[in-house]
C-alpha atoms as one frame of an Amber mdcrd trajectory, in Angstrom:
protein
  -7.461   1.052  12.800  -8.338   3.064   9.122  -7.057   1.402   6.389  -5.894
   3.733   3.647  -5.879   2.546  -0.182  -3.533   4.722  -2.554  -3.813   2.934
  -5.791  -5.758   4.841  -8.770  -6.376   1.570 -11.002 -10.353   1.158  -9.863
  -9.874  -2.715 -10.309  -7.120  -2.736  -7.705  -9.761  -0.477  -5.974 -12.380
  -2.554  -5.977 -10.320  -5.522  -5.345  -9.102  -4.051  -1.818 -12.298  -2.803
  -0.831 -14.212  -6.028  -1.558 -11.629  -7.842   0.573 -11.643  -5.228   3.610
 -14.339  -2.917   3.320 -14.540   0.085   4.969 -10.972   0.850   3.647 -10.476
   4.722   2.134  -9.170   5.747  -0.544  -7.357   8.309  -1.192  -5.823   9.686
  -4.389  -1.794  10.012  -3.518   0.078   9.138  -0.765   1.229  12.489   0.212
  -2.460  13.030   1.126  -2.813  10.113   3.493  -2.415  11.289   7.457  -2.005
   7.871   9.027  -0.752   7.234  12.530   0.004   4.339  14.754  -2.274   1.183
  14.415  -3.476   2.567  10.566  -2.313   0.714   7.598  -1.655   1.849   4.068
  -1.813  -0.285   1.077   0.548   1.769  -1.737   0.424   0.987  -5.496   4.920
   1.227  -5.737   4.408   1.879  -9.283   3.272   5.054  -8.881   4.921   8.253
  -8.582   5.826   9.312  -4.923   4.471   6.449  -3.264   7.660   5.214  -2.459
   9.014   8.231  -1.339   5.730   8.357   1.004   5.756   5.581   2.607   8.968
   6.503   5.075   6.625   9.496   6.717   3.647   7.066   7.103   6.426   4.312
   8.498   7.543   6.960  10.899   3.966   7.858  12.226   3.463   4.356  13.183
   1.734   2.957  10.386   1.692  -0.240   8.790   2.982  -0.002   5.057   2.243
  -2.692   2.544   3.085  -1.763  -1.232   2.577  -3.918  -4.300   3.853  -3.715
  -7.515   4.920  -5.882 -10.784   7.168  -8.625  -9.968   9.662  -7.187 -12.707
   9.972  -4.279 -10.625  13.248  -5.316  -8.678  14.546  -1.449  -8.162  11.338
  -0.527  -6.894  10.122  -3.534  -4.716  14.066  -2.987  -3.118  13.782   0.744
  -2.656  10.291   0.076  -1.039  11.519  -2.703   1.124  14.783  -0.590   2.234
  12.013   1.972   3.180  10.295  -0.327   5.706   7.044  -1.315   3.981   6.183
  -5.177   3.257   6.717  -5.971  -0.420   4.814  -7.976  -2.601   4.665  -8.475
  -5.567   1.538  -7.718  -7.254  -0.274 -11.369  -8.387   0.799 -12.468  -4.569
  -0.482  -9.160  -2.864  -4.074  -9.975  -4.396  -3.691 -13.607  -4.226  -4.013
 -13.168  -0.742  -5.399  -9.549   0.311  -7.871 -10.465   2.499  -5.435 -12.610
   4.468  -2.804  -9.828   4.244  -5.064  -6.877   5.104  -8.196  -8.262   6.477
């Protein structure tokens, strides 16, 4: 299993990586060629990464996306897509136990 990170804020970054290390990152979802078994964590909030995730979703892959609990229309359009939601302050609450 690869775990791919698509989130460009280096804190969430290093966050991710300190919890599961090993994990890649890569700069935008589009980019990410995941398949059955991988996981990809996506930062919702940015551009494309919702539409992204249903392509990873179809390949297999496990999608877990974060973003600001204020963000109803996005956590809901990520959610309809078939990634696990979370809002951001419980997403790295509890990274390692989510991705680790």
């Amino acid at each position: 299993m690869t775990l791919f990170v698509v989130a460009p804020d280096l804190m969430d970054r290093s966050k991710i990586v300190a919890a599961v290390p090993g994990a890649v990152i890569v700069p935008r979802a589009e980019q990410v060629r995941a398949g059955a078994g991988d996981t990809i964590v996506l930062d919702l909030s940015r551009p494309g990464a919702i539409e992204a995730a249903g392509p990873l979703i179809s390949a297999g892959a496990r999608v877990v996306g974060f973003a600001s609990h204020v963000d109803r229309d996005g956590l809901d359009a990520a959610r309809a897509a078939g990634c696990e939601v979370y809002a951001r302050s419980a997403f790295f609450s509890r990274v390692a136990a989510l991705l680790g």
